[in-house]
C-alpha positions as CSV (number, residue, x, y, z in Angstrom):
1,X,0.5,23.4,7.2
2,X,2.9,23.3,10.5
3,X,0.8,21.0,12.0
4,X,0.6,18.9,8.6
5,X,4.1,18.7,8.8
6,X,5.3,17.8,12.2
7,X,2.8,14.9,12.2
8,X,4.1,13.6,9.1
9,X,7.8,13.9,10.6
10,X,5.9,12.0,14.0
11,X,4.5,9.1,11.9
12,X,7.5,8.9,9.7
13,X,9.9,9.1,12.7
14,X,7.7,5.8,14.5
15,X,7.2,3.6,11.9
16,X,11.2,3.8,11.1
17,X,11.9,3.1,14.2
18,X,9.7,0.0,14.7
19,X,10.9,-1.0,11.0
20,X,14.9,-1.0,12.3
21,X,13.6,-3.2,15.8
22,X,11.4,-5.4,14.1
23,X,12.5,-6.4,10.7
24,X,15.6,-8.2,12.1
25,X,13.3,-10.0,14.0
26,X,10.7,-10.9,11.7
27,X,13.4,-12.0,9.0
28,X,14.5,-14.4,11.3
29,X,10.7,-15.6,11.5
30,X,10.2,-15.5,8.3
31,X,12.7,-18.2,7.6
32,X,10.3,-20.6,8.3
33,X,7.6,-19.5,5.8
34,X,7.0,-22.3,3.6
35,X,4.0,-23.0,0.7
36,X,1.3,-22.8,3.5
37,X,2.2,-19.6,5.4
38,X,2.9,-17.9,2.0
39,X,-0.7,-18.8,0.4
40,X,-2.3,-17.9,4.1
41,X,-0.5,-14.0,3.9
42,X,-1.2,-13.5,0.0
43,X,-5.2,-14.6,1.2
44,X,-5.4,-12.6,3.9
45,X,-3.4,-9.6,2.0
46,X,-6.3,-9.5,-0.9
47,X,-8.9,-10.0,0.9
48,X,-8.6,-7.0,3.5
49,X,-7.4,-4.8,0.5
50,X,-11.0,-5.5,-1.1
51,X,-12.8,-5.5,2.2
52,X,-10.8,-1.4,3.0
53,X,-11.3,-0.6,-0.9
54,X,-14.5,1.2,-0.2
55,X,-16.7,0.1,-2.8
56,X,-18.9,-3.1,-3.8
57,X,-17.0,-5.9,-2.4
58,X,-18.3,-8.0,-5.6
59,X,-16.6,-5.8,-7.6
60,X,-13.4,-5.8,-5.4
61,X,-12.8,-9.2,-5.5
62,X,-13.5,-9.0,-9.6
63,X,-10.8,-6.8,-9.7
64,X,-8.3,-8.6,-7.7
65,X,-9.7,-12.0,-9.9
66,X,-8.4,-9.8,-13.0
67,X,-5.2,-8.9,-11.4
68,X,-4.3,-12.5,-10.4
69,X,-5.2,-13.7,-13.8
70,X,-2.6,-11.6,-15.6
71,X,-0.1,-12.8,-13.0
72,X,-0.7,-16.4,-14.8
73,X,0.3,-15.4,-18.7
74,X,3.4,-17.0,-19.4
75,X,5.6,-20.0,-18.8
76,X,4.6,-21.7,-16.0
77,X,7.1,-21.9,-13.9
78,X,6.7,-25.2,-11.8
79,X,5.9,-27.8,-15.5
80,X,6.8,-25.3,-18.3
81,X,3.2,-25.4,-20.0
82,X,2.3,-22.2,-22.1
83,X,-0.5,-20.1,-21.0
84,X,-1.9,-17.0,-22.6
85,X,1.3,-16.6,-24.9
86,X,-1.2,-15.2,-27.9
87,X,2.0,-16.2,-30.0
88,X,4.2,-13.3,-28.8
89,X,7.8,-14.5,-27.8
90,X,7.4,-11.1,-25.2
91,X,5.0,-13.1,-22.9
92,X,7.2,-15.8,-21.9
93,X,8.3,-14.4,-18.8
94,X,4.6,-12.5,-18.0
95,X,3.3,-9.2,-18.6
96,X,6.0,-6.5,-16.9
97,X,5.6,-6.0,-13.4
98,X,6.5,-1.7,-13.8
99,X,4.6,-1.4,-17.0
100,X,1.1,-2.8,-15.2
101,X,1.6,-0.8,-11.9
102,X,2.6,2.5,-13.4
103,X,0.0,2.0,-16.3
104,X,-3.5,0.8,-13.7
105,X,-1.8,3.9,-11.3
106,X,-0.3,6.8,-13.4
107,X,-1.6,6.4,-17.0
108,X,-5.5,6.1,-15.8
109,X,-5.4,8.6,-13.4
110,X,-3.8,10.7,-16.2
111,X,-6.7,10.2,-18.7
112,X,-9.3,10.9,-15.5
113,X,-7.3,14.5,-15.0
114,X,-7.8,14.8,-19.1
115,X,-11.3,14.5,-19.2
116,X,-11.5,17.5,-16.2
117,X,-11.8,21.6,-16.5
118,X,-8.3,22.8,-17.0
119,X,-8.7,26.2,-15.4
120,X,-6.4,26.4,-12.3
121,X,-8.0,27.0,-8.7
122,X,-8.2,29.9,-7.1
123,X,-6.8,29.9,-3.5
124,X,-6.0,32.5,-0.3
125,X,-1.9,32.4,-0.9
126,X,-2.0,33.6,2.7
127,X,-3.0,30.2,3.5
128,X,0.4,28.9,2.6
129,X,2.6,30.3,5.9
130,X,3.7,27.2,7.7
131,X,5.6,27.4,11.1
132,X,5.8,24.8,13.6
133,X,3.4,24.6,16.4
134,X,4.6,25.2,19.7
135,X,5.2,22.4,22.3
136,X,2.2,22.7,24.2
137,X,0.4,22.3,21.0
138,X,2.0,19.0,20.9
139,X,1.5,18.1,24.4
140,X,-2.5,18.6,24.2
141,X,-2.3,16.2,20.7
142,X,0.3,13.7,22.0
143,X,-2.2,10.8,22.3
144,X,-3.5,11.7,18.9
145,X,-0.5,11.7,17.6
146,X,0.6,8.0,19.4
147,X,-2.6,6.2,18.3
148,X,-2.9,7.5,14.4
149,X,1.4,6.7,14.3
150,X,0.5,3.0,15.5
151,X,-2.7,3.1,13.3
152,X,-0.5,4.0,10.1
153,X,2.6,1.1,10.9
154,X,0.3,-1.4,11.6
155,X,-1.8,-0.6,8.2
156,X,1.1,-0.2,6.3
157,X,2.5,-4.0,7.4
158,X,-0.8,-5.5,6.3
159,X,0.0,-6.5,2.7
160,X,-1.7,-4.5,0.0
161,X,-2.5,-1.2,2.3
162,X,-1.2,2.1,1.8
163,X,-0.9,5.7,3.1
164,X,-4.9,6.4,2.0
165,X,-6.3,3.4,3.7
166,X,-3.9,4.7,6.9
167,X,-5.0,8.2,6.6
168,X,-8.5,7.3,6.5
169,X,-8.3,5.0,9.9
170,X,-6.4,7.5,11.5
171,X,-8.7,10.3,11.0
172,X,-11.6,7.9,11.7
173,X,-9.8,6.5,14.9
174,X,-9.5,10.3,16.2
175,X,-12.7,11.0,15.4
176,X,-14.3,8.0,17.8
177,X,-11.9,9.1,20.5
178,X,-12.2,12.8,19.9
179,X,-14.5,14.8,22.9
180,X,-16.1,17.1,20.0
181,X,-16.6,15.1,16.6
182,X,-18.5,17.6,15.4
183,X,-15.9,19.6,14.9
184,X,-13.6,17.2,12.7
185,X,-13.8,18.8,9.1
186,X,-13.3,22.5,10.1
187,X,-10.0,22.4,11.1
188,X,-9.4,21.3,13.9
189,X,-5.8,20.5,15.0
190,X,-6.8,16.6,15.8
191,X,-8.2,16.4,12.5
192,X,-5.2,18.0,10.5
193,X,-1.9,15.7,12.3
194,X,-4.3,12.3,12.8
195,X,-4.4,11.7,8.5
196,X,-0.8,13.2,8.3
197,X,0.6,10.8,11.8
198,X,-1.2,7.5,9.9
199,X,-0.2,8.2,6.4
200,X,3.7,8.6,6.6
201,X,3.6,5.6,9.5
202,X,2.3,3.9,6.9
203,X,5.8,4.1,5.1
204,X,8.1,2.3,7.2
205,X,5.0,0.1,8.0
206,X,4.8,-1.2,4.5
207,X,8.6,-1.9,4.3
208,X,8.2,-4.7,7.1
209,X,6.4,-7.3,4.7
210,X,8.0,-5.9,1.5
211,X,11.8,-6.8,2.9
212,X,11.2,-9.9,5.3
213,X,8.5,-11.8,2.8
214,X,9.2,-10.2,-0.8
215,X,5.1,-9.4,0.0
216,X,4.4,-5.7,-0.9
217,X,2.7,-3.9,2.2
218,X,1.3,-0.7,-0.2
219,X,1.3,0.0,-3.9
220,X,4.3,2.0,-3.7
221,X,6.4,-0.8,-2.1
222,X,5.4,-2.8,-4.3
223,X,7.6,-0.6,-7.0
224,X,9.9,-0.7,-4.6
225,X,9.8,-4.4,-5.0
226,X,10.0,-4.1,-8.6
227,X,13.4,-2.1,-8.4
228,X,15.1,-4.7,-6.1
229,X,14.4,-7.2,-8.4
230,X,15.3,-5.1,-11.7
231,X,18.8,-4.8,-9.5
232,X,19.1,-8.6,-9.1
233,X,17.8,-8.8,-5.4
234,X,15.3,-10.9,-4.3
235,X,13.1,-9.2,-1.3
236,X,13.0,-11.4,1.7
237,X,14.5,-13.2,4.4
238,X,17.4,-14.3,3.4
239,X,18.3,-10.5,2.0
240,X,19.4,-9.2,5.7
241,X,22.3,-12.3,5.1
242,X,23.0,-11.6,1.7
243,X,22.9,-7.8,1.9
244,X,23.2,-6.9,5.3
245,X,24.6,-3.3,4.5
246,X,21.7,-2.5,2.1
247,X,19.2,-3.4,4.7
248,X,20.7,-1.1,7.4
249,X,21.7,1.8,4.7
250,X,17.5,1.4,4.2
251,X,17.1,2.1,8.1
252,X,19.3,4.7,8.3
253,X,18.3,6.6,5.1
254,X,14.5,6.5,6.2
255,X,15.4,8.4,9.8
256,X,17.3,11.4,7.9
257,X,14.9,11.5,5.1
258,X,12.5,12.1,7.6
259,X,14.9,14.7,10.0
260,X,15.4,16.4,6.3
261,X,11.7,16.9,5.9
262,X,11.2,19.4,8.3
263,X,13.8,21.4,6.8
264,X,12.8,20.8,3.2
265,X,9.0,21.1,4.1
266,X,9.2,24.5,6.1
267,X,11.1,26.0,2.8
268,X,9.1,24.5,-0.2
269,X,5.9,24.5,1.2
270,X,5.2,28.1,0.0
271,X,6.5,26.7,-3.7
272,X,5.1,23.4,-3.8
273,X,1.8,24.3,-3.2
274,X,2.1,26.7,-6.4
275,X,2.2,23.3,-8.2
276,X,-1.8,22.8,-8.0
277,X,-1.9,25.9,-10.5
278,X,-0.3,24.4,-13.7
279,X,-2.7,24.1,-16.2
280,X,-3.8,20.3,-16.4
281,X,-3.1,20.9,-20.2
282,X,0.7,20.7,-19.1
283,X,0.6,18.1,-16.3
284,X,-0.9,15.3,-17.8
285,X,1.7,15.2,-21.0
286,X,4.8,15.8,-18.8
287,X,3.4,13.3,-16.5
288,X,2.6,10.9,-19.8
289,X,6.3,11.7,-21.1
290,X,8.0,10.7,-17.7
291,X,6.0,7.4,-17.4
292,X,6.8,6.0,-21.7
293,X,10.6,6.9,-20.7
294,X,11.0,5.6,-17.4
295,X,9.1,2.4,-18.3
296,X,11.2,2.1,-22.1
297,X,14.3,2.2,-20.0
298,X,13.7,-0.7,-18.0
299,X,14.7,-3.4,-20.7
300,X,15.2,-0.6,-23.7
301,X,12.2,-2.7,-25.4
302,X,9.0,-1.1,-26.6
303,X,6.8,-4.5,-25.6
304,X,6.5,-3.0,-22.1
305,X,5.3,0.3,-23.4
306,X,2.6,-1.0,-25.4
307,X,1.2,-2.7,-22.0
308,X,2.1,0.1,-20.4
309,X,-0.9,2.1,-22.5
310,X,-3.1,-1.0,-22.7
311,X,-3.2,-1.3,-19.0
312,X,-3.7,2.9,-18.5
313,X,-6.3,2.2,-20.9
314,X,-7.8,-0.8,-19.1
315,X,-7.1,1.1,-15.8
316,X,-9.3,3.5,-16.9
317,X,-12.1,1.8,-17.9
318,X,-11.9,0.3,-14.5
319,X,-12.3,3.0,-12.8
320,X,-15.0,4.9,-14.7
321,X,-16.8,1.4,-14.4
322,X,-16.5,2.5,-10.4
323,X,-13.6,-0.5,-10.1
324,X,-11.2,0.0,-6.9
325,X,-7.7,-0.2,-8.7
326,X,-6.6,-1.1,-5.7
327,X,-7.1,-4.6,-5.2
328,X,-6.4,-5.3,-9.2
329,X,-2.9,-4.5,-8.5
330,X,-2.6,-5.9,-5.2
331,X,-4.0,-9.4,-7.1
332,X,-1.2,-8.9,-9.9
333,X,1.3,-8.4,-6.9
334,X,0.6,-11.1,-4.8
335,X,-1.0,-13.5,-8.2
336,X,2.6,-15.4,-8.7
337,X,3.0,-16.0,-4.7
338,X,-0.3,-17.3,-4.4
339,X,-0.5,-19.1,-6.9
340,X,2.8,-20.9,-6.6
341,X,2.4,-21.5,-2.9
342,X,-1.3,-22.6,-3.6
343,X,-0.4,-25.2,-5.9
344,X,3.0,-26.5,-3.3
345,X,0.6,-26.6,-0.5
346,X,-2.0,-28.5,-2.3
347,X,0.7,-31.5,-3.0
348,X,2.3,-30.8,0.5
349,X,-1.7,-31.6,1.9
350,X,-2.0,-35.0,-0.5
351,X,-5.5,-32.9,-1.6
352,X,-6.9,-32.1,1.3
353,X,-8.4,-28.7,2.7
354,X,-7.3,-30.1,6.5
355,X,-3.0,-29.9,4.9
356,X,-3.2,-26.1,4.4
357,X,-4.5,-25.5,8.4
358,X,-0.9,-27.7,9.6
359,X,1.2,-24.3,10.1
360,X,0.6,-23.0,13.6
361,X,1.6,-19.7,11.2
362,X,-0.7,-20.3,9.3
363,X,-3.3,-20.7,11.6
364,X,-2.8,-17.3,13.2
365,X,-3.1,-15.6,10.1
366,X,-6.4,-16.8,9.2
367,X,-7.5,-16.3,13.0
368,X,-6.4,-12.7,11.9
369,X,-8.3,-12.4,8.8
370,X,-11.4,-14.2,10.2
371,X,-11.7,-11.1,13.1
372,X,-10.5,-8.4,10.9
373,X,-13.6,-9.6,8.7
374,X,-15.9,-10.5,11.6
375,X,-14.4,-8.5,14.3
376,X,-16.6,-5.5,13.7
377,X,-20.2,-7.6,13.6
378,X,-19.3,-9.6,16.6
379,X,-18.4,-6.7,19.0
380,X,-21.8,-5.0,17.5
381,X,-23.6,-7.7,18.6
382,X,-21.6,-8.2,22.1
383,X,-22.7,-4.6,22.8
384,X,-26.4,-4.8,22.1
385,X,-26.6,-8.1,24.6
386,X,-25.0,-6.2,27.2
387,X,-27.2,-3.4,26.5
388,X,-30.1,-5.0,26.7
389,X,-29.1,-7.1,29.7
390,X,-28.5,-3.3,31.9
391,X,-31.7,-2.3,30.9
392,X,-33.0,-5.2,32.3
């Protein structure tokens, strides 16, 4: 549980810190993101969120189809038509961002934990002591530590990622570079701070895209999104003009939040733990209660909790179907930008496929895609050549 800890602190700690010294930067980059560079990021941000969703890739990019579909009920935006209205006056401005995240995340995992054996676990309780590990614990785990904090900020600033996508690359990356693999899944102190380093880097990581672009770079950002706009700000470049003091009153509050963890965490540690022995029986409606309020106070309108319970619903079906949620929301998140900058780059390029490659941006983004896709094969099959050409 120490160890648990003090990685997560690490990880936080790093990706803040490349957040404050690189968002500036970026921001002034991202000023010259137009139609093309926009469609390029929302490609490349579905397609690695189906190809890390670990499951059929047919199926991922089914999902993330459904999710970008949704994004298109409405007005449209750029000639007015109407488009899946169904005669509801509640449609014109789209289905409600909050309603479908919370309802494909909370709501269906909700109805999964209703379905399961209520009894609480049984645990050691002597398992709960946490105290910090001493510093030449650290020293022996300080390059596990560097590469899974790295690992987790740069998966958190792809678009669509999140802290269980980081966790699982930083526990895989340790485990290539580890000296005993074997011993990964009994314990051992590499294998406890790797997942922990990777999946609070992924924090600050994720709030690159999500405040330079106004492109989420996890699920949870993408709320994060969703509350900016709800407060009348618009998540991108042109924020760290506008709202300057927000931006570094973000910075500042991710550092302490993550200095106040080590505090909070040593003392509820003991108490939160406890929490995994309410009765599901009592979860899940609490849970279910929370999510109808919080999403009925958005707009005080009882449209968006209807599709708040039609997407659980549908949220659940996808996932007992063996459906990644995953990229579905990442396709409703990233549906209006790609859709919008498809259609301007498609005029910008008179109709042709040549237009969209014209952005040196551009360019390098789908370099990026094409070796995070191919990448993997190609090295495999560098290797065996060399292989066979030593034993030769």
């Amino acid at each position: 549980m120490g160890l648990s800890l003090t990685a997560s602190v690490i990880g936080g700690l790093f990706s803040t810190v490349v957040l404050a010294l690189s968002a500036p930067l970026l921001a002034s980059i991202a000023i010259k993101f137009g139609p093309r560079e926009f469609f390029a990021i929302s490609v490349f941000g579905i397609i690695v969120v189906v190809r890390v969703a670990g499951r059929s890739t047919v199926k991922g990019l089914m999902a993330a189809g459904m999710g970008v579909w949704l994004t298109t009920w409405g007005i449209d935006e750029l000639n007015g038509a109407e488009r899946y209205l169904f005669g509801s006056y509640n449609l014109y401005e789209g289905l409600p961002f909050v309603s479908v995240l919370v309802g494909v995340f909370a709501i269906s995992e909700l109805l999964l934990n209703a379905q399961r054996k209520t009894d609480p676990p049984v645990f050691d309780k002597a398992s709960l002591a946490a105290s910090f590990p001493s510093f030449k614990v650290l020293k022996d785990l300080r390059a596990t530590l560097a590469r899974s904090s790295i690992v987790g900020t740069v998966i958190g600033i792809l678009p669509g990622e999140g802290a269980a996508i980081g966790a699982f690359f930083g526990y895989a990356e340790a485990k290539r570079k580890s000296k005993h693999p074997e011993l990964f899944g009994t314990g051992i102190p590499e294998g406890v701070v790797a997942p922990e380093a990777a999946n609070n880097a992924t924090v600050g990581g994720a709030l690159i895209p999500t405040l330079t672009l106004g492109v989420p770079g996890s699920p949870a950002a993408a709320i994060l999104l969703g509350a900016l706009l709800i407060q009348g700000l618009a998540p991108g470049p042109r924020l760290f003009s506008e709202a300057p003091d927000l931006m570094y009153a973000i910075f500042v509050g991710l550092f302490l939040i993550n200095i106040v963890l080590i505090f909070v965490g040593l003392f509820t540690i003991r108490m939160a733990a406890r929490i995994i022995m309410i009765p599901l029986h009592i979860i899940v409606p609490t849970v279910m209660l929370l999510c109808l309020v919080g999403v009925y106070s958005v707009k005080n309108d009882l449209f968006g909790v209807w599709v708040l319970i039609a997407v659980g619903v549908f949220g659940y079906i996808l996932r007992k179907l063996n459906f990644a949620v995953a990229p579905f929301t990442i396709g409703f998140v990233l549906g209006p930008i790609l859709e919008r900058s498809f259609r301007q780059s498609y005029l910008l390029a008179d109709g042709t496929l040549i237009g969209f490659f014209e952005s040196w941006i551009a360019v390098i983004i789908y370099v990026a895609l094409f070796l995070s896709i191919a990448g993997g094969p190609i090295m495999a099959v560098a290797r065996k050549r060399m292989g066979k050409v030593e034993d030769q």
